[in-house]
ZAMARGU-4260 file (C-alpha; in steps of 0.2 Angstrom, whole numbers, plus 5000, padded with zeros to 4 digits):
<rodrens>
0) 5131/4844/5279 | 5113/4847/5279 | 5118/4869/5277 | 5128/4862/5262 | 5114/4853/5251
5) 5102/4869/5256 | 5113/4879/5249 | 5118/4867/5235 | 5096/4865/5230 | 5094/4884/5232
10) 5108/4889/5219 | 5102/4874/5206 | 5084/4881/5207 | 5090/4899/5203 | 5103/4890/5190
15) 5088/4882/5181 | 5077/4898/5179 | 5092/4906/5170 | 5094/4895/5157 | 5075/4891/5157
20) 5072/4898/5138 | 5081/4886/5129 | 5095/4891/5116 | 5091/4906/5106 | 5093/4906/5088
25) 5095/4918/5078 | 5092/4918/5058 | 5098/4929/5046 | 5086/4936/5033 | 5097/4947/5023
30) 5097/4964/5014 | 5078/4970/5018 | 5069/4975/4999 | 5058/4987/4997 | 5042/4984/4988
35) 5032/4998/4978 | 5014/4996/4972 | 5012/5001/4955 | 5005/5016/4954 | 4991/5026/4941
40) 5005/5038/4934 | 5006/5026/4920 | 4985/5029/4915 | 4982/5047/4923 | 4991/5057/4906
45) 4980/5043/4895 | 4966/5048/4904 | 4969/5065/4902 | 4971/5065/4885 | 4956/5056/4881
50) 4945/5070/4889 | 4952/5081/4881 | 4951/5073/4863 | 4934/5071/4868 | 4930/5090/4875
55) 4937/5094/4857 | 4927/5084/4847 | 4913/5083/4857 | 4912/5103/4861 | 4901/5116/4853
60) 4903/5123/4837 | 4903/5141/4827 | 4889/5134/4815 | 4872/5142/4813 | 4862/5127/4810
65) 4863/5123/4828 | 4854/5139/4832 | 4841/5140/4844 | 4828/5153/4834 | 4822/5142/4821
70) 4809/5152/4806 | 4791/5145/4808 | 4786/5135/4794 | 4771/5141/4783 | 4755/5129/4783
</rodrens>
């Protein structure tokens, strides 16, 4: 009898470590998305032009009252 309940407690305590995690559940989250960050393609070509609106009416020009040599002036 005795060899009976030795057995009987040694194969509850291995039962017990088998189920000792509890039930598992498991969720279903669906289709994964995928996310994209907005990016700078939408400013870069407005940048662009800008500077180069700017390096056109900003630039240097063909007249000659810009030059540097400059007539002295009488006293």
């Amino acid at each position: 009898m005795m060899k009976v309940l030795t057995a009987a407690a040694a194969i509850s305590m291995l039962a017990s470590a088998s189920f000792a995690g509890g039930p598992v559940v498991v969720i279903d989250e669906g289709e994964p998305t995928v996310v994209t960050k907005p990016g700078s393609q939408g400013i870069l070509p407005l940048l662009a032009g800008a500077v180069i609106i700017c390096a056109i009416a900003c630039g240097g020009s063909d007249d000659d009252s810009s030059s540097s040599t400059s007539e002295p002036v009488a006293q």
